[in-house]
PDBQT receptor file of N, H, CA, C and O in Angstrom, charges set to zero:
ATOM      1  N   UNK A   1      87.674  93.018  92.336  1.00  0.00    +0.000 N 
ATOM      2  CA  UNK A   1      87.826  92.557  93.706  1.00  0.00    +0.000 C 
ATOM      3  C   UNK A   1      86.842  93.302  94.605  1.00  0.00    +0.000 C 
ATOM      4  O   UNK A   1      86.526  94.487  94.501  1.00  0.00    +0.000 OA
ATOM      5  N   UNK A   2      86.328  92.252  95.673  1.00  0.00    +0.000 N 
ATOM      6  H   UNK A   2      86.585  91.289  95.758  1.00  0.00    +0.000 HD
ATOM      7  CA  UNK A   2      85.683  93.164  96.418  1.00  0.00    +0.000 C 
ATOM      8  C   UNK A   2      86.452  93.637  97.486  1.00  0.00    +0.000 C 
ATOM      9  O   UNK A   2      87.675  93.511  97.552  1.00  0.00    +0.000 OA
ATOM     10  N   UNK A   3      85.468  94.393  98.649  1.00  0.00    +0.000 N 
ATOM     11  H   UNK A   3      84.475  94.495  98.595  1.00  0.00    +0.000 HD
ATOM     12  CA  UNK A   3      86.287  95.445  99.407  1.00  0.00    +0.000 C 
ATOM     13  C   UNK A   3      87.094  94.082 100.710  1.00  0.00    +0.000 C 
ATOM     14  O   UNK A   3      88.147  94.314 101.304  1.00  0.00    +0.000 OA
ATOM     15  N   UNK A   4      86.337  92.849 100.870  1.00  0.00    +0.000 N 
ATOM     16  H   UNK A   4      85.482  92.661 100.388  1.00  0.00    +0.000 HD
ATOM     17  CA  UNK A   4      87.336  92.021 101.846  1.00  0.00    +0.000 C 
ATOM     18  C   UNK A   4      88.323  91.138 100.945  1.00  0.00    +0.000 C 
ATOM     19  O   UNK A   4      89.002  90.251 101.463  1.00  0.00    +0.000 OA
ATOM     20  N   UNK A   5      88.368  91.385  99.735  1.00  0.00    +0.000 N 
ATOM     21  H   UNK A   5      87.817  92.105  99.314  1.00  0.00    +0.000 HD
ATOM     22  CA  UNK A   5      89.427  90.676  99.144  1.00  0.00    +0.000 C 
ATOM     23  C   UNK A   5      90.509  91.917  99.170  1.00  0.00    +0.000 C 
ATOM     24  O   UNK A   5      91.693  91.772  99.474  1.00  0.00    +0.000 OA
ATOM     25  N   UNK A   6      89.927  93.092  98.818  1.00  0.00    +0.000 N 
ATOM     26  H   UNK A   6      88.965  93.210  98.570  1.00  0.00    +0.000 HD
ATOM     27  CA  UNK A   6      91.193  94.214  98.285  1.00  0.00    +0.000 C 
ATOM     28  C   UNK A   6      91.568  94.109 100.192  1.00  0.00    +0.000 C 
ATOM     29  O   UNK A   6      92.779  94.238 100.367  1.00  0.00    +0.000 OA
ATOM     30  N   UNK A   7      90.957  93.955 101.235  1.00  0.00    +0.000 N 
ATOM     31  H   UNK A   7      89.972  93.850 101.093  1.00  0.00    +0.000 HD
ATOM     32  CA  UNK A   7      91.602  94.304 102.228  1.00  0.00    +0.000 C 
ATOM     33  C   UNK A   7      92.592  92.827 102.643  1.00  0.00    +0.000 C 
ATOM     34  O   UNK A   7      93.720  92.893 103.132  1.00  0.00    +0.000 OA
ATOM     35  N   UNK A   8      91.799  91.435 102.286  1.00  0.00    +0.000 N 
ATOM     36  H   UNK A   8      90.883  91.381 101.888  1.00  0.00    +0.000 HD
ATOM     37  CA  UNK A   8      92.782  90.664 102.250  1.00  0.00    +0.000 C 
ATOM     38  C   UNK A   8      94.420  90.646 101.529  1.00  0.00    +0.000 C 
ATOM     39  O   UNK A   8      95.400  90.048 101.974  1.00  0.00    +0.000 OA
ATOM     40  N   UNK A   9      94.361  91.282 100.607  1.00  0.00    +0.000 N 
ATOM     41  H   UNK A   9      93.565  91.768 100.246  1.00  0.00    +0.000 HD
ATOM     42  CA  UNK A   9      95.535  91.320  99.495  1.00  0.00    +0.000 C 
ATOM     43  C   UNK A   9      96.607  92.451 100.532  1.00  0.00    +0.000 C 
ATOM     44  O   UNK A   9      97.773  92.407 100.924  1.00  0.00    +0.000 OA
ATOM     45  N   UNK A  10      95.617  93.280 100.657  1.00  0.00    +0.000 N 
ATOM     46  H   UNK A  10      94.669  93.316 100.339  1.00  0.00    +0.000 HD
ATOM     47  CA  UNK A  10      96.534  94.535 101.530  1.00  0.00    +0.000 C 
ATOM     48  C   UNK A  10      97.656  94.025 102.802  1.00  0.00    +0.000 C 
ATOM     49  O   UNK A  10      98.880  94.085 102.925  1.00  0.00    +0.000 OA
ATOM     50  N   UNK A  11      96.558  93.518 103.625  1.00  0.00    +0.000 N 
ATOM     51  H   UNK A  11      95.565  93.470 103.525  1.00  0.00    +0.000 HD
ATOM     52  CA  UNK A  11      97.211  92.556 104.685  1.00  0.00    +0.000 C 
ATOM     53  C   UNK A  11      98.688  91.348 104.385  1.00  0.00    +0.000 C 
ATOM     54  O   UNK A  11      99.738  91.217 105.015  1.00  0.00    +0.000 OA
ATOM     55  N   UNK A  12      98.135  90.605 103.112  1.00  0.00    +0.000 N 
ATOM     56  H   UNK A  12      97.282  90.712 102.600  1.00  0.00    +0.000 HD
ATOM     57  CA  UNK A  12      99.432  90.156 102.876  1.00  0.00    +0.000 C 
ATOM     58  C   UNK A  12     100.408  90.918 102.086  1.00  0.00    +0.000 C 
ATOM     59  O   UNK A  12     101.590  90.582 102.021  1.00  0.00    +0.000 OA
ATOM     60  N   UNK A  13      99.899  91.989 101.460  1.00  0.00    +0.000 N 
ATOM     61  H   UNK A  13      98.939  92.263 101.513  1.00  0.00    +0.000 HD
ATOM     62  CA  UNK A  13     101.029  92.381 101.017  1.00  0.00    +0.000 C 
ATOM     63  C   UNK A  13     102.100  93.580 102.070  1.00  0.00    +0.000 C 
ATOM     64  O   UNK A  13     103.241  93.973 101.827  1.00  0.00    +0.000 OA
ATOM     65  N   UNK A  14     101.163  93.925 103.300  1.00  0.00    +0.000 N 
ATOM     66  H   UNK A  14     100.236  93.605 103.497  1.00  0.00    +0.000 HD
ATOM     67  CA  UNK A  14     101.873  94.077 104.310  1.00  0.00    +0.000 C 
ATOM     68  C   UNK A  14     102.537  93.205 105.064  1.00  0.00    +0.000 C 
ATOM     69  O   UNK A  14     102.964  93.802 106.051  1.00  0.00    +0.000 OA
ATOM     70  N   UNK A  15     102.799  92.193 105.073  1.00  0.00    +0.000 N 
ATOM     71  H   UNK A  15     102.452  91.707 104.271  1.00  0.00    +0.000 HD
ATOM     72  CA  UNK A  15     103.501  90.962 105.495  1.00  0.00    +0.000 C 
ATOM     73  C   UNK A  15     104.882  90.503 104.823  1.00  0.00    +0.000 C 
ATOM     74  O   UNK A  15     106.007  90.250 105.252  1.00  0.00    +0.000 OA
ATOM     75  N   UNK A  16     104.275  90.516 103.586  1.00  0.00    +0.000 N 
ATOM     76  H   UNK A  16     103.361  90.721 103.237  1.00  0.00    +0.000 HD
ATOM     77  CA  UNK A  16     105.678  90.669 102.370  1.00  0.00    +0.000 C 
ATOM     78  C   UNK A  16     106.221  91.792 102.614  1.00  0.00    +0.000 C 
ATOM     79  O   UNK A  16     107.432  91.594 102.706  1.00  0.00    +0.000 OA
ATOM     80  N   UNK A  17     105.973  92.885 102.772  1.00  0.00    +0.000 N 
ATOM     81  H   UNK A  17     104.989  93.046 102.698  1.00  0.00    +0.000 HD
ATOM     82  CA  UNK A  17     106.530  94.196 102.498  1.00  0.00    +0.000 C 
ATOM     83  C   UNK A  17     107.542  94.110 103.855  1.00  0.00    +0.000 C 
ATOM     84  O   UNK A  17     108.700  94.519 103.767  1.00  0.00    +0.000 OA
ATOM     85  N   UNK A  18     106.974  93.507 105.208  1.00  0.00    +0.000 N 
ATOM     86  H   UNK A  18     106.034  93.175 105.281  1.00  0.00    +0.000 HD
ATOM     87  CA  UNK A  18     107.452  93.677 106.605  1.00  0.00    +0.000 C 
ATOM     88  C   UNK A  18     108.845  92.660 106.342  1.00  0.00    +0.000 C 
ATOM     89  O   UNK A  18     110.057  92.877 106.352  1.00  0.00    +0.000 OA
ATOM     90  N   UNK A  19     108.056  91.534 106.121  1.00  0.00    +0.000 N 
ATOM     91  H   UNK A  19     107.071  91.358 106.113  1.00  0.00    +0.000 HD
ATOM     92  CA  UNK A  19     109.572  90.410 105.769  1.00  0.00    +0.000 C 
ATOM     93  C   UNK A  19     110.709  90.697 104.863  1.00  0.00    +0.000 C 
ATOM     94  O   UNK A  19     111.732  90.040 105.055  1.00  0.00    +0.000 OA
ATOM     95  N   UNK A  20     110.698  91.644 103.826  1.00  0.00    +0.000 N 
ATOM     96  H   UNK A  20     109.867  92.178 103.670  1.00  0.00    +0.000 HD
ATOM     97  CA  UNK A  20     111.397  92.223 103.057  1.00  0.00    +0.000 C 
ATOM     98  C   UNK A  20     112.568  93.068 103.755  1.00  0.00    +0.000 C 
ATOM     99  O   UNK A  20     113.795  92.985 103.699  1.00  0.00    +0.000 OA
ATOM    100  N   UNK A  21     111.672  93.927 104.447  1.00  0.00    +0.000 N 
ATOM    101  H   UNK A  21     110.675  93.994 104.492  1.00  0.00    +0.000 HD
ATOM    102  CA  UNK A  21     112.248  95.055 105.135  1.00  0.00    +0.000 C 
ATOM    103  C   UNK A  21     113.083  94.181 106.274  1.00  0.00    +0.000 C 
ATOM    104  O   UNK A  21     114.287  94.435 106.288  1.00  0.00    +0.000 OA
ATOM    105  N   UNK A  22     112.776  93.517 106.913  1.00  0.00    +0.000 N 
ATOM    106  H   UNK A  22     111.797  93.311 106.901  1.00  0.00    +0.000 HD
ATOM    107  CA  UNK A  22     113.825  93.105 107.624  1.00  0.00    +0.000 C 
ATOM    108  C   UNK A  22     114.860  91.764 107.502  1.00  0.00    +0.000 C 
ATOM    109  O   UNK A  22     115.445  91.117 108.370  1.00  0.00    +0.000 OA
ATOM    110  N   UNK A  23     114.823  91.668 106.280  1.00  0.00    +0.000 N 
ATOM    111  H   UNK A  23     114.347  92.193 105.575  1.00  0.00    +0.000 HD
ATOM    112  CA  UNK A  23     115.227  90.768 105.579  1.00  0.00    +0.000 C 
ATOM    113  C   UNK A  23     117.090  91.301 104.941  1.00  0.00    +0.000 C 
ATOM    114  O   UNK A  23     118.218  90.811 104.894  1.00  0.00    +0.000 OA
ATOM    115  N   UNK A  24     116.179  92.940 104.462  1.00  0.00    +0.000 N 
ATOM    116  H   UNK A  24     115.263  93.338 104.500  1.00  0.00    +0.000 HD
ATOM    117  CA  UNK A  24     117.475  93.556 104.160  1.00  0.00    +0.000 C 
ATOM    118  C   UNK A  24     118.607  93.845 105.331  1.00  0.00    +0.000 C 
ATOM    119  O   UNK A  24     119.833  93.849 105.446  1.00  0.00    +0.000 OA
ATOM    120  N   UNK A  25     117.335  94.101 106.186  1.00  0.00    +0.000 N 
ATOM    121  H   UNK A  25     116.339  94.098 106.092  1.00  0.00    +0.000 HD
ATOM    122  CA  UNK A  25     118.081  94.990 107.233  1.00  0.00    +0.000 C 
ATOM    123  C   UNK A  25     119.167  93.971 108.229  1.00  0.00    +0.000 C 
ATOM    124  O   UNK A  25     119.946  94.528 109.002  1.00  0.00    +0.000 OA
ATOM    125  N   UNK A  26     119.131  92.689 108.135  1.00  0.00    +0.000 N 
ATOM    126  H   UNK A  26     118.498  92.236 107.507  1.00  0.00    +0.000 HD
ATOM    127  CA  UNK A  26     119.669  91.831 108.453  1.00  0.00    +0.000 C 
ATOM    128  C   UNK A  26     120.885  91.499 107.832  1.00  0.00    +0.000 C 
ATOM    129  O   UNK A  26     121.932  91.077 108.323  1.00  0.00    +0.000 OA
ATOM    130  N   UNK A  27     120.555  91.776 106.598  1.00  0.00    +0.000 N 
ATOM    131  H   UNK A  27     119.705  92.119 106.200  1.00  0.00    +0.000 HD
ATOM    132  CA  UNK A  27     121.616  91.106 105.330  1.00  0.00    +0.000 C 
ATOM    133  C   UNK A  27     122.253  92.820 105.399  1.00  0.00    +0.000 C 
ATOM    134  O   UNK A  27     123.413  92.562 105.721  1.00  0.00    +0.000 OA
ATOM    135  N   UNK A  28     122.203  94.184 105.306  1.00  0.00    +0.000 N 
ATOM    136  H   UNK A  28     121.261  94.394 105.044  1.00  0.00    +0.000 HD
ATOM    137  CA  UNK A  28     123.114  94.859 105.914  1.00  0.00    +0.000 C 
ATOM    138  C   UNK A  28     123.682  95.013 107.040  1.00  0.00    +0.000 C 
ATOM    139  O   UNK A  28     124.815  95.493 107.082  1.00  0.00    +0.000 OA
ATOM    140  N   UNK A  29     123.009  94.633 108.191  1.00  0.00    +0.000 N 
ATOM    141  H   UNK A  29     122.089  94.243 108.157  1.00  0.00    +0.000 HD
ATOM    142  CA  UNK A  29     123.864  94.492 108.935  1.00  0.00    +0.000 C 
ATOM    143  C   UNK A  29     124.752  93.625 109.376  1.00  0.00    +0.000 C 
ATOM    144  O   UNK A  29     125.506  93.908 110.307  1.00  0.00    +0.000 OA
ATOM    145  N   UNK A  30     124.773  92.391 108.723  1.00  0.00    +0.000 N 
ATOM    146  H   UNK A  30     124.161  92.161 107.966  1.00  0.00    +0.000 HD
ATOM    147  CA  UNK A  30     125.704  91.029 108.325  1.00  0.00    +0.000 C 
ATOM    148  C   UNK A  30     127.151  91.748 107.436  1.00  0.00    +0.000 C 
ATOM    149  O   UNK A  30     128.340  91.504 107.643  1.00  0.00    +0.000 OA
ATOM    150  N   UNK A  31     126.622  92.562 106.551  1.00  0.00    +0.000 N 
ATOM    151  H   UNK A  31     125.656  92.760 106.382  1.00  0.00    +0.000 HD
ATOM    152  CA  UNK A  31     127.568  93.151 105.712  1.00  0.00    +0.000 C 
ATOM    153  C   UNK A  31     128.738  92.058 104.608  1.00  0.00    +0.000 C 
ATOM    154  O   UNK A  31     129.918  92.104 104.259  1.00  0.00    +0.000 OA
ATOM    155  N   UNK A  32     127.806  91.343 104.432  1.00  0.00    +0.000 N 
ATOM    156  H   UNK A  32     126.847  91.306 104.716  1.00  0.00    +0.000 HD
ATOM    157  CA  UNK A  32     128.326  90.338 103.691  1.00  0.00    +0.000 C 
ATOM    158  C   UNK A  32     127.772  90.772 102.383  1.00  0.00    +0.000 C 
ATOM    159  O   UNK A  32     126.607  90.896 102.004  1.00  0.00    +0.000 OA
ATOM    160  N   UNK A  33     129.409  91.059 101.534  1.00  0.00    +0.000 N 
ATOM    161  H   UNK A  33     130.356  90.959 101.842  1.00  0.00    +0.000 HD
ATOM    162  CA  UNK A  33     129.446  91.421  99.911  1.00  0.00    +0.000 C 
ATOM    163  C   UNK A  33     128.944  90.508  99.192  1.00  0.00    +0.000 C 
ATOM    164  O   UNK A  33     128.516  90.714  98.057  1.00  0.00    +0.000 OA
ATOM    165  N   UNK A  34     128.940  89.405  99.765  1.00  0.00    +0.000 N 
ATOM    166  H   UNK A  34     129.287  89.238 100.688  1.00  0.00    +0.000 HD
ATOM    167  CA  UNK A  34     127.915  88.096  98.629  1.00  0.00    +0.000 C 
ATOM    168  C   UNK A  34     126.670  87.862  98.452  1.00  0.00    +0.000 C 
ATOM    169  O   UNK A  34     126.156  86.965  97.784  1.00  0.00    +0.000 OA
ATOM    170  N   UNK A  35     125.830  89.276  99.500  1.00  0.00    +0.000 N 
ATOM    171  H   UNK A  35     126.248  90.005 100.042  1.00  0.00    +0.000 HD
ATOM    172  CA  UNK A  35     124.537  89.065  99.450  1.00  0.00    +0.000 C 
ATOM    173  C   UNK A  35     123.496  90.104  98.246  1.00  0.00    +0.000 C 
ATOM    174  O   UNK A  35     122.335  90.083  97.836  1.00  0.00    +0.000 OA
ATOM    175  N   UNK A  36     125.123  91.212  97.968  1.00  0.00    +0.000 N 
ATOM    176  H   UNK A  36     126.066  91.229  98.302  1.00  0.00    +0.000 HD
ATOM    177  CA  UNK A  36     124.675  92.028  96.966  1.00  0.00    +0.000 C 
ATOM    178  C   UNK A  36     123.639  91.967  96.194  1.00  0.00    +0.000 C 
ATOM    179  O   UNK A  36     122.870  92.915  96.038  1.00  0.00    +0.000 OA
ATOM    180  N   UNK A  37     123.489  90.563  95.494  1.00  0.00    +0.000 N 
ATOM    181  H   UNK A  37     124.114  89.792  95.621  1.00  0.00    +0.000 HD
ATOM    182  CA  UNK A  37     122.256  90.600  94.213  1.00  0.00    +0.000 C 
ATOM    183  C   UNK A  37     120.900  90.554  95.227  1.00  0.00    +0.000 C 
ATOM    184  O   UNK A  37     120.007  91.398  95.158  1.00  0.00    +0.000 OA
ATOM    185  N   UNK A  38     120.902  89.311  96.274  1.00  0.00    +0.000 N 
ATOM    186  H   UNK A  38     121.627  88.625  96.330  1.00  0.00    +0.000 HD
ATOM    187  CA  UNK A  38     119.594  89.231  97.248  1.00  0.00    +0.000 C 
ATOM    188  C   UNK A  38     119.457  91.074  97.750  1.00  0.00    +0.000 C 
ATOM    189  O   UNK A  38     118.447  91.700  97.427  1.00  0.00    +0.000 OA
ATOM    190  N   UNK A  39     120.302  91.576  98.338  1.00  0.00    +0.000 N 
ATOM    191  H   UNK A  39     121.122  91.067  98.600  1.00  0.00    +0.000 HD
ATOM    192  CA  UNK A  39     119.761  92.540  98.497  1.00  0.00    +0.000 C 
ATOM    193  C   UNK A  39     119.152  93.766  97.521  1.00  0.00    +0.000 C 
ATOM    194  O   UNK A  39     118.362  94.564  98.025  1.00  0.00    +0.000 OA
ATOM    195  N   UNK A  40     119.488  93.876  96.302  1.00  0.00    +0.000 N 
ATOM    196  H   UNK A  40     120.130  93.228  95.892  1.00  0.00    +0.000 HD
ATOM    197  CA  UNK A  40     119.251  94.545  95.142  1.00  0.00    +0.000 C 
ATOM    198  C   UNK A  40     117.096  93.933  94.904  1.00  0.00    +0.000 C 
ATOM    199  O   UNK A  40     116.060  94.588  94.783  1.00  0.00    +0.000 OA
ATOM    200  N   UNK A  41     117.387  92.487  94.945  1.00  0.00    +0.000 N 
ATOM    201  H   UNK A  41     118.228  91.955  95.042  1.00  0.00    +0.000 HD
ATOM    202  CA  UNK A  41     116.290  92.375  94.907  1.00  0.00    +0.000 C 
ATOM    203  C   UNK A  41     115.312  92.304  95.796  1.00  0.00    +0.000 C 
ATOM    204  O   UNK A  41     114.212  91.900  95.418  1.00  0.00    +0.000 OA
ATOM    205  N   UNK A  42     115.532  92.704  97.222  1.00  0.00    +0.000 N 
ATOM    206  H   UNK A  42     116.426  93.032  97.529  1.00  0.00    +0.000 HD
ATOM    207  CA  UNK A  42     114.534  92.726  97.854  1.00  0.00    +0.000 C 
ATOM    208  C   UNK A  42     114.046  94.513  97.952  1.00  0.00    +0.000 C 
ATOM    209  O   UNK A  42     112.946  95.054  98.058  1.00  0.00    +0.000 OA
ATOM    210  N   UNK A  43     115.474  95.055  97.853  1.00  0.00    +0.000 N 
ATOM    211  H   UNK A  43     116.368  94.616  97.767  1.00  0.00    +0.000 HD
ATOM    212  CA  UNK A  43     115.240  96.462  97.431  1.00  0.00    +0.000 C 
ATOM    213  C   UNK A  43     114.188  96.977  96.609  1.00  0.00    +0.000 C 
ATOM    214  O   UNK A  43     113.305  97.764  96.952  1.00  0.00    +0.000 OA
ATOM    215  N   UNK A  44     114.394  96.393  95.354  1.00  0.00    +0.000 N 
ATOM    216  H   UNK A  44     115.111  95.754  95.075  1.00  0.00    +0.000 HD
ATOM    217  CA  UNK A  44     112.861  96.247  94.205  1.00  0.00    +0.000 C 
ATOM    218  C   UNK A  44     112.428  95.749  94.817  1.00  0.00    +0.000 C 
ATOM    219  O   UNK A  44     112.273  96.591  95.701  1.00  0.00    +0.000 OA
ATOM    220  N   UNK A  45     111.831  94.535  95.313  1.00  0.00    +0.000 N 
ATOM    221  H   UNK A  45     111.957  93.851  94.595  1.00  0.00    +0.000 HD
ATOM    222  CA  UNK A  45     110.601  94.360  96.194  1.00  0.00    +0.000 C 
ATOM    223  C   UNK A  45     109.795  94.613  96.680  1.00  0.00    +0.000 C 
ATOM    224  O   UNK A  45     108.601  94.323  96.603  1.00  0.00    +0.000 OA
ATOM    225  N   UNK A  46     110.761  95.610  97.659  1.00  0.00    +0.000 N 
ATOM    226  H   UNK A  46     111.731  95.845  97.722  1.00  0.00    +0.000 HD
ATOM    227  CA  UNK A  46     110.190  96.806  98.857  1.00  0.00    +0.000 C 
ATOM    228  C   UNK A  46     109.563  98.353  97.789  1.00  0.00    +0.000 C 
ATOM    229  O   UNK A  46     108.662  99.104  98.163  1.00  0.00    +0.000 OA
ATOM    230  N   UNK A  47     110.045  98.436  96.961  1.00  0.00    +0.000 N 
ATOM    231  H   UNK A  47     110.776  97.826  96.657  1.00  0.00    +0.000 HD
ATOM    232  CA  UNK A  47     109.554  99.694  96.086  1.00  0.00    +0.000 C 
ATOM    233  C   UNK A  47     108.088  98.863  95.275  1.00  0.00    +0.000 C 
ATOM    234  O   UNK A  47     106.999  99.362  95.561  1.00  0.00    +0.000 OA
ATOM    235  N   UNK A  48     108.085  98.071  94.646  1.00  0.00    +0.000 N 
ATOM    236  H   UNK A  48     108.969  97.666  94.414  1.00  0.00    +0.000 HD
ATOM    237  CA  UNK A  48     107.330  97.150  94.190  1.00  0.00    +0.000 C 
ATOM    238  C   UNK A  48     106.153  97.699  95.487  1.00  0.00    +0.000 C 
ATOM    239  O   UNK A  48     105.458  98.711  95.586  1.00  0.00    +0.000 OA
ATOM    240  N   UNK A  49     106.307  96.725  96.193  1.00  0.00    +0.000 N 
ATOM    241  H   UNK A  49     106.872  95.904  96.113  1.00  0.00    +0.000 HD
ATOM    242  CA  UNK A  49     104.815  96.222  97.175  1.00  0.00    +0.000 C 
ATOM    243  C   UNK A  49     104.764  97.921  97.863  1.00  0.00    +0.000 C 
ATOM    244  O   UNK A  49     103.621  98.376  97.822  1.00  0.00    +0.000 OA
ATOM    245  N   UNK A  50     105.664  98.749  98.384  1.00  0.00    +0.000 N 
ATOM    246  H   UNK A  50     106.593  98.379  98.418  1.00  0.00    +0.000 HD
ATOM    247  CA  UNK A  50     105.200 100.305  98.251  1.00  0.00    +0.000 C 
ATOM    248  C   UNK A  50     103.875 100.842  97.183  1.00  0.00    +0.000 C 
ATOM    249  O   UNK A  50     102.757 101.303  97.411  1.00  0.00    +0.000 OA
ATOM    250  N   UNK A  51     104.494 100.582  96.166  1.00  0.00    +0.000 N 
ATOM    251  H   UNK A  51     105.403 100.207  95.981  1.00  0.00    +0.000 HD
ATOM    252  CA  UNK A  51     103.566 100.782  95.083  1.00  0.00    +0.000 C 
ATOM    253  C   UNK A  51     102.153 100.136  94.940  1.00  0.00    +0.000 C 
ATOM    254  O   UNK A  51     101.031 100.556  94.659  1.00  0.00    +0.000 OA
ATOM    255  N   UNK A  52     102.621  99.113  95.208  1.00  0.00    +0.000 N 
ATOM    256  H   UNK A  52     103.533  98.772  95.435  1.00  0.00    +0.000 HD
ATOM    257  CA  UNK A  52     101.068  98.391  95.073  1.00  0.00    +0.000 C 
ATOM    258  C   UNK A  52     100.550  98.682  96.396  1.00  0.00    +0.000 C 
ATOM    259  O   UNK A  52      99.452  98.125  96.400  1.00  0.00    +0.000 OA
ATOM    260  N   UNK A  53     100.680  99.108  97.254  1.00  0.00    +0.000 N 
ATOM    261  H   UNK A  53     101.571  99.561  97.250  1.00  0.00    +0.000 HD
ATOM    262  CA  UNK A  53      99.834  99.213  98.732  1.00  0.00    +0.000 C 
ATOM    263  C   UNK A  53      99.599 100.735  98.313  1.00  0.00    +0.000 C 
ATOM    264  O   UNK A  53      98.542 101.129  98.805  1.00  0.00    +0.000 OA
ATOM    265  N   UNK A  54     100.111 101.510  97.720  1.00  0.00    +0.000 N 
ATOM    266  H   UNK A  54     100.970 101.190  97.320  1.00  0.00    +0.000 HD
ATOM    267  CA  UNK A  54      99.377 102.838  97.675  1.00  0.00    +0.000 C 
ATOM    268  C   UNK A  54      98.518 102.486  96.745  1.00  0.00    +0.000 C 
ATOM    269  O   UNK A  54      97.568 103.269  96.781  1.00  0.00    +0.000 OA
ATOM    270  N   UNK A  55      98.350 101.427  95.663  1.00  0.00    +0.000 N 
ATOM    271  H   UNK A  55      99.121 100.792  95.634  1.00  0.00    +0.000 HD
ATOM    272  CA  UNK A  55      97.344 101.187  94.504  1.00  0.00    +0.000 C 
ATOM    273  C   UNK A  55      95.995 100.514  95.623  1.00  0.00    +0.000 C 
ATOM    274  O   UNK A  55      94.797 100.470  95.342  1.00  0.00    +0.000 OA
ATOM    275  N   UNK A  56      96.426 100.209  96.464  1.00  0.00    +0.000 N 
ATOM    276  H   UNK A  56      97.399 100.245  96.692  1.00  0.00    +0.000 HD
ATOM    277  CA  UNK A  56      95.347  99.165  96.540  1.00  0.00    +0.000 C 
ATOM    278  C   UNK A  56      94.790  99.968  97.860  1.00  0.00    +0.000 C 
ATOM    279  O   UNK A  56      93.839  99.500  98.486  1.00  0.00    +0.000 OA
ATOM    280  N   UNK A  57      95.264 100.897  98.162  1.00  0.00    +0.000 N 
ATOM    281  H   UNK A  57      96.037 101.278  97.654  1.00  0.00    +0.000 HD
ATOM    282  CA  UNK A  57      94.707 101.981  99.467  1.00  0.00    +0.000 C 
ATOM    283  C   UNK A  57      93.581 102.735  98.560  1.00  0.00    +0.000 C 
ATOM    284  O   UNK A  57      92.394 102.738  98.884  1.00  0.00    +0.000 OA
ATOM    285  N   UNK A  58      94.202 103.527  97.106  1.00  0.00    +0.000 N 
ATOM    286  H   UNK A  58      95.167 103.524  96.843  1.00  0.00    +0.000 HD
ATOM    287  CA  UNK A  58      92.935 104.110  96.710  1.00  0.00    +0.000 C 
ATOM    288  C   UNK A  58      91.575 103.059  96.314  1.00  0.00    +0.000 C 
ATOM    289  O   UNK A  58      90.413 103.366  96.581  1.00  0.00    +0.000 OA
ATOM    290  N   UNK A  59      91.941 101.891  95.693  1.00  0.00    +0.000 N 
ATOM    291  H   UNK A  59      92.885 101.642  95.476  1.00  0.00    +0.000 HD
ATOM    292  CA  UNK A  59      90.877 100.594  95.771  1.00  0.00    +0.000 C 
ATOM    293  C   UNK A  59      89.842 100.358  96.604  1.00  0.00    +0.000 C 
ATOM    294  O   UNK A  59      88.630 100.296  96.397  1.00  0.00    +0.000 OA
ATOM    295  N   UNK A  60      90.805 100.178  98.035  1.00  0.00    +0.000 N 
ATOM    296  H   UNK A  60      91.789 100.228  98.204  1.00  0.00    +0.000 HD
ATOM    297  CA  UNK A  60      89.566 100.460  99.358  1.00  0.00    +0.000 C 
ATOM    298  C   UNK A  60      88.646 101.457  99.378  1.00  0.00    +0.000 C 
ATOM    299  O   UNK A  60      87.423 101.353  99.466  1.00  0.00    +0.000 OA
ATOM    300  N   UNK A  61      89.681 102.958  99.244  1.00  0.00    +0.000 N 
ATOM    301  H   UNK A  61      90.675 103.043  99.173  1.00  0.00    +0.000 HD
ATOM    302  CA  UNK A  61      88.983 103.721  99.603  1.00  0.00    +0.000 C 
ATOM    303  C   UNK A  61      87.892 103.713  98.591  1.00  0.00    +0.000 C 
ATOM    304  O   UNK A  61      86.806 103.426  99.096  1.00  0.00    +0.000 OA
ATOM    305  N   UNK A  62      87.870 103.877  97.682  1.00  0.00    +0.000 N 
ATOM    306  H   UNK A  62      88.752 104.110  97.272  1.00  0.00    +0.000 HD
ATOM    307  CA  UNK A  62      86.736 103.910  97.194  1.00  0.00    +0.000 C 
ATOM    308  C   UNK A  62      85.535 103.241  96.611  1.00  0.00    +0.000 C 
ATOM    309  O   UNK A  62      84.449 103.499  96.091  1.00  0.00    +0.000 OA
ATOM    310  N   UNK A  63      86.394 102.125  97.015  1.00  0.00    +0.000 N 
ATOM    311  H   UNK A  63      87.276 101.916  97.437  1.00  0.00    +0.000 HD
ATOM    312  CA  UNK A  63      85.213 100.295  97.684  1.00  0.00    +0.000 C 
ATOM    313  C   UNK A  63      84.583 100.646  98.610  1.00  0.00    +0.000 C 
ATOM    314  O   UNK A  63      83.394 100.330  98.569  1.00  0.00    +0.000 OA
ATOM    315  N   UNK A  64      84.976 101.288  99.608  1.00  0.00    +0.000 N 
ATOM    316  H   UNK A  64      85.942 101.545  99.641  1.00  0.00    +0.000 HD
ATOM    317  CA  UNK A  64      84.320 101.899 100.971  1.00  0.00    +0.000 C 
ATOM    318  C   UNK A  64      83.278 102.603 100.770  1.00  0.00    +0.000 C 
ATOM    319  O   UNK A  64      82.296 102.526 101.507  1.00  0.00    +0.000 OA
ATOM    320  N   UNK A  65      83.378 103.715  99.313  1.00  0.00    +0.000 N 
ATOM    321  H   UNK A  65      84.176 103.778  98.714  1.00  0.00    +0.000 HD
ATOM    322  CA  UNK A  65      82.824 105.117  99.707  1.00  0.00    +0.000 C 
ATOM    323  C   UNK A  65      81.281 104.662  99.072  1.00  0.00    +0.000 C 
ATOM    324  O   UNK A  65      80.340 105.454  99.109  1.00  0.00    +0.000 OA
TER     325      UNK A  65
């Protein structure tokens, strides 16, 4: 990938990561026990795209350098 694709990917995967996050935060504060599995998996989600945005930060950086 080049350095405006690795920064394109970044961008959406900050978008996913944002919609996630308040996705949960909705569905806990609803506090509805039936949302258990959705929230389990957006939980992985959010650790998931964590991960890959620190993978794809060292990518830039050193696409940049």
């Amino acid at each position: 990938m080049n350095l405006v694709e690795l920064k394109k990917a970044r961008s959406m995967l900050v978008l996913l990561l944002a919609t996630c996050e308040q996705t949960l935060l909705a569905l806990e504060a609803a506090g509805n026990e039936l949302d258990t599995d959705l929230r389990a998996d957006l939980s992985a989600m959010i650790k998931r795209s964590e991960a890959e945005l620190a993978r794809l930060k060292v990518k830039i950086e050193t696409a940049s350098a």
